[in-house]
N, C-alpha and C positions, 0 to 999 in steps of 0.2 A: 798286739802286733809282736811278732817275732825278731829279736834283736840278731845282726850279722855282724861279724868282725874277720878279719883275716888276720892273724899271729905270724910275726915273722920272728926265727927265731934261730939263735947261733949257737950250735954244739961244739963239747969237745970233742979234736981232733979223734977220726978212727969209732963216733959214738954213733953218727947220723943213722945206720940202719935201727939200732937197739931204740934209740929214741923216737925215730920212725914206727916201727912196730908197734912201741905203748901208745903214741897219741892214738893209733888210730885203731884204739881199744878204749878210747877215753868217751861214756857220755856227751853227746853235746858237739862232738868234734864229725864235724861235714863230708872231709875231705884233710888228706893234708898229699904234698908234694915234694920231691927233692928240686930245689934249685942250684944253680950256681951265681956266683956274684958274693956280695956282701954277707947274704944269710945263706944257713945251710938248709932248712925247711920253711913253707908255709902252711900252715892251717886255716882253713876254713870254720869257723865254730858257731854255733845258735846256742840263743838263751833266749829265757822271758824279756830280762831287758839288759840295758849295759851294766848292771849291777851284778846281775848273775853271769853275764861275762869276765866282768873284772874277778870274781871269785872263783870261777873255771881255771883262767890264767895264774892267779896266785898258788889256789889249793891243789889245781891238778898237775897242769903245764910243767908251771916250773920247779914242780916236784919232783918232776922224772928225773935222775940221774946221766947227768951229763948235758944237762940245760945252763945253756951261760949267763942268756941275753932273751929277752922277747922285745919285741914291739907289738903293742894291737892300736890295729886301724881298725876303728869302729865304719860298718857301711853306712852311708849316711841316702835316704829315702826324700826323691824332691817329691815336692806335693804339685799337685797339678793346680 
């Protein structure tokens, strides 16, 4: 089964397009959007599992320049 999380995530000021552009050149990464409110992007992201999520987010995420802040909400799948 395929692991889902959504990243929320806070740029520096004037970074949001630049950081924009790389995610959504990043392996792994579904979707990402500009919001407004608290954060400044979300991403959509799939892995094998939460592990290889967690390591998306560390190694890739928030390696881009001009990343402040992440959250990830892992999706969580009810069983019938």
């Amino acid at each position: 089964m395929i692991a889902t999380a959504h990243i929320l995530i806070n740029v520096k000021v004037g970074m949001a397009k630049g950081v924009y552009d790389k995610l959504s050149k990043i392996t792994g990464v579904q979707h990402v959007d500009a919001i407004a409110g608290p954060y400044d992007l979300i991403a959509t992201v799939q892995g094998g599992d939460f592990n290889a999520i967690g390591n998306l987010v560390l190694n890739k995420i928030q390696a881009i320049e001009g990343v402040e802040h992440t959250i990830t909400c892992n999706v969580i799948q009810f069983e019938a």
